[in-house]
N, C-alpha and C positions, 0 to 999 in steps of 0.2 A: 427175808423180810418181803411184803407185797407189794413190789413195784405199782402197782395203779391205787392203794393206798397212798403213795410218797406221793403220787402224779397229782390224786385231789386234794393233799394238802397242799401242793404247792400250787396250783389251782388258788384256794383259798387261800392264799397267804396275801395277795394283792389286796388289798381294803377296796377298789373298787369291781373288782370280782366278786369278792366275796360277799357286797352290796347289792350287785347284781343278782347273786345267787336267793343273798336273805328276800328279797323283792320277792322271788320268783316263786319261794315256798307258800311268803304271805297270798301269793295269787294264786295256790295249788286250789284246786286242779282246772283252774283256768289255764288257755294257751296263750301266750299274750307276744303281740304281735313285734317286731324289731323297731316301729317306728316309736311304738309307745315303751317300751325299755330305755330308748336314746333322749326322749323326754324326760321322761320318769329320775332319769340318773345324768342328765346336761352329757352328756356327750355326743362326740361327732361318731356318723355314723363309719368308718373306717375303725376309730377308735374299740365303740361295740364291737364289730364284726370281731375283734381282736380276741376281745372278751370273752364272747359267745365261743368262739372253736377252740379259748383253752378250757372254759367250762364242757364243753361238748367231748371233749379228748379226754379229758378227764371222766366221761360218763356221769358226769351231775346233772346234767340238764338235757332234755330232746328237743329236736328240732324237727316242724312237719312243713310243710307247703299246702295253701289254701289258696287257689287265685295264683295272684302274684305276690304274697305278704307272705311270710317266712314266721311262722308262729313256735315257741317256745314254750317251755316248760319242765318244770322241776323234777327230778330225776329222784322220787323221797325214800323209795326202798335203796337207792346207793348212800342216800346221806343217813342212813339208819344204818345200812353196814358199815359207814366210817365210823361212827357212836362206838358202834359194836365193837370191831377191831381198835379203838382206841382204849375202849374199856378190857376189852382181852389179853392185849399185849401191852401196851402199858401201865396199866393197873393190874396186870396178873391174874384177869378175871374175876377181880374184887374190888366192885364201888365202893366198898368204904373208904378204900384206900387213897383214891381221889377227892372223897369227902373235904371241903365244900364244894367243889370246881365241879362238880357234876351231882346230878340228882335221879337218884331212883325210877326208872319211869313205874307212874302207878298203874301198870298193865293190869293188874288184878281190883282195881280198886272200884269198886261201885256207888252210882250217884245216892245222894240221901233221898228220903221218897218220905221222910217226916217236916219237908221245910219246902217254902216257895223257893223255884229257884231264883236266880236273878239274872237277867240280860237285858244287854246293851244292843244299840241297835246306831253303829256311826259312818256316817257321810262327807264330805268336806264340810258344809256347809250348817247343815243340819235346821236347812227349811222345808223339808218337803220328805224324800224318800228315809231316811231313819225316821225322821217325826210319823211317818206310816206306819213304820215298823213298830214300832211303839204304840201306837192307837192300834192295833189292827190285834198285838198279840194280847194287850191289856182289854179289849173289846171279846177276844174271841175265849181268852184262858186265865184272865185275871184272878180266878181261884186259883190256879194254881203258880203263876210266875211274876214278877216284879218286874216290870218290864221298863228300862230308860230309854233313851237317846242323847249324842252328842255331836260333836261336829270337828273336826281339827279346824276349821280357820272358820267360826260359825258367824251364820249372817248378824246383825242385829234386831232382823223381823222374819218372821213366818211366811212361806210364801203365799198371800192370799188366795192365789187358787187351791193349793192344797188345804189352805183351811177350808177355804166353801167345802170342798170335796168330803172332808173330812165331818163337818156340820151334818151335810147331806145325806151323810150314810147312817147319821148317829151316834157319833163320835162326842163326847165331852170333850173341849175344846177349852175349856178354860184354864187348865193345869197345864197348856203346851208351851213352851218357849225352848228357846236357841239355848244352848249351852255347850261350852268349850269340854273339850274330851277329857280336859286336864281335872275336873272336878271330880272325876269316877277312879282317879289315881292318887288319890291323896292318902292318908293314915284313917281316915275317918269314912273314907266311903263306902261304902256296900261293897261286897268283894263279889265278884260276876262267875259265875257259874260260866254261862255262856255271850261269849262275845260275835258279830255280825257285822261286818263289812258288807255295808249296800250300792257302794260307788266304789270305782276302781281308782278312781286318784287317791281316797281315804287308803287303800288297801295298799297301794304305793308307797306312800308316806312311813318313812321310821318312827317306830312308837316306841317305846319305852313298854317292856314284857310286864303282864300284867300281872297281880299278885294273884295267887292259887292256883295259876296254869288253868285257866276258864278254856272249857274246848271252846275253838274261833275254827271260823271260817267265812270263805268271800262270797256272797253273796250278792253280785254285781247287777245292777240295773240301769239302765239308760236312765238319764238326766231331765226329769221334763221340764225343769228350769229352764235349758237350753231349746226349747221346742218352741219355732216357728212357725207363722202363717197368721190363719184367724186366731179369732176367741176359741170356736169350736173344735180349732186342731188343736190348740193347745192345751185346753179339755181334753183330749183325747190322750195325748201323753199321759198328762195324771190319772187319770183312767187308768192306763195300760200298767204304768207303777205302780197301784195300786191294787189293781189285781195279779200280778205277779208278785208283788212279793206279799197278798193274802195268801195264793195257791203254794208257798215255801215256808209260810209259819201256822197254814192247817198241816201240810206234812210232817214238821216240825214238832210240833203239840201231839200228832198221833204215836209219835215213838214211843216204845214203851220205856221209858226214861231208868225206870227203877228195876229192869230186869240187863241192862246193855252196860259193858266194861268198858269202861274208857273207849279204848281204841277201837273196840264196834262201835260206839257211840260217836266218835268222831267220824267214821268213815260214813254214816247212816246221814251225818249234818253235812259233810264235804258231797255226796249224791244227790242231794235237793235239791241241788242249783243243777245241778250236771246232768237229771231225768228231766227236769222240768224243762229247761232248755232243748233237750231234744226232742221233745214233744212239738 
């Protein structure tokens, strides 16, 4: 039997380990820092530290040094070989026979290229940087995608600046409003193709797995909500939100959607934040 299989289940057998772990996928392939993990998940940092080197022993997760801040990140080719070896030796190398408790991956399965797709575009709040998302990809590709937004704890109002901003470029602005995430998860909603995390506390937050396995990915952008000083710096935040995440859904929209299998297609949406950033 494979000792360091036994090692990351038992790893994951702690509920909040294993919390930690699902976090840390949601944020693949972001590195995300120790103090924002110990937020993210209410514990004390002694606590974490604990966490993190049985997740690290176990080779689920890596750990780099930036500075002084100790950055993490999910380990997703070892949680693919624990899949694997689950499915191999305890199912006998036959999913069906775990049928329903696991599902097929559609490795071979290619997007439809006769329908708009549909994506979501969510932030905590969803005043400002999804609400972009949303205008930006329905402004640039609207033939071809259905483009929402929503918000897990959404304000009440739009944040006026980002509406000007949004006016200003040429944005139809009358069909935008705050809506709770909960409404694109119901029996009757539009089933998403592709899902987008624009804020890292959204991407934080335990969601409930969306119907059809919509490729997602984090898509992380600073807050300009939060942005201080004048009028004109904080113009410039939304500015800055705005054109990064235009420069993530022209790259996005150029993929050739209808020729990429799943799992290139996922990999081509997880690099867009990750080239574009290093730029």
């Amino acid at each position: 039997m494979d000792t360091n299989r036994i090692d990351q289940l038992a790893s994951l057998a702690h509920p909040q380990r294993l919390g930690l772990f699902r976090l840390l996928v949601r944020r693949y392939p972001d590195q995300v820092s120790a103090g924002e993990l110990a937020e993210a998940i209410d514990a004390r940092q002694n606590t974490l530290s604990s966490y993190l080197a049985s997740l690290r022993a176990a080779g689920l997760i890596s750990q780099a040094r930036e500075g002084r801040s100790l950055l993490y990140r999910a380990e997703i080719e070892q949680s693919a070989a624990l899949i694997g070896y689950l499915v191999a030796d305890c199912c006998r190398g036959r999913p069906d026979l775990c049928q329903p408790f696991i599902q097929p991956t559609p490795s071979g399965e290619r997007p439809m290229s006769d329908r708009k797709y549909n994506v979501l575009f969510i932030c905590t709040g969803n005043s400002a940087r999804s609400i972009f998302g949303e205008s930006i990809l329905r402004f640039e590709a609207g033939d071809r995608f259905n483009a929402y937004s929503a918000g897990t704890h959404p304000y009440s109002k739009l944040n006026p600046f980002a509406i000007e901003m949004l006016a200003h470029k040429g944005h139809d602005i009358a069909d935008l409003w705050a809506k709770n995430v909960a409404e694109f998860q119901g029996p009757d909603a539009p089933q998403m193709d592709f899902v987008f995390t624009v804020c890292d506390r959204a991407a934080n937050e335990e969601c409930p797995a969306w119907a059809g396995q919509p490729i997602s990915a984090h898509w992380g952008m600073p807050d300009p909500v939060k942005a201080e000083g004048t009028e004109a710096e904080k113009k410039l935040a939304f500015q800055q939100a705005y054109a990064g995440l235009r420069n993530r859904i022209l790259a996005f929209t150029a993929l050739p959607l209808d020729s990429l299998d799943r799992i290139s297609l996922q990999h081509r949406v997880d690099d867009i934040a990750r080239d574009l950033e290093a730029q």
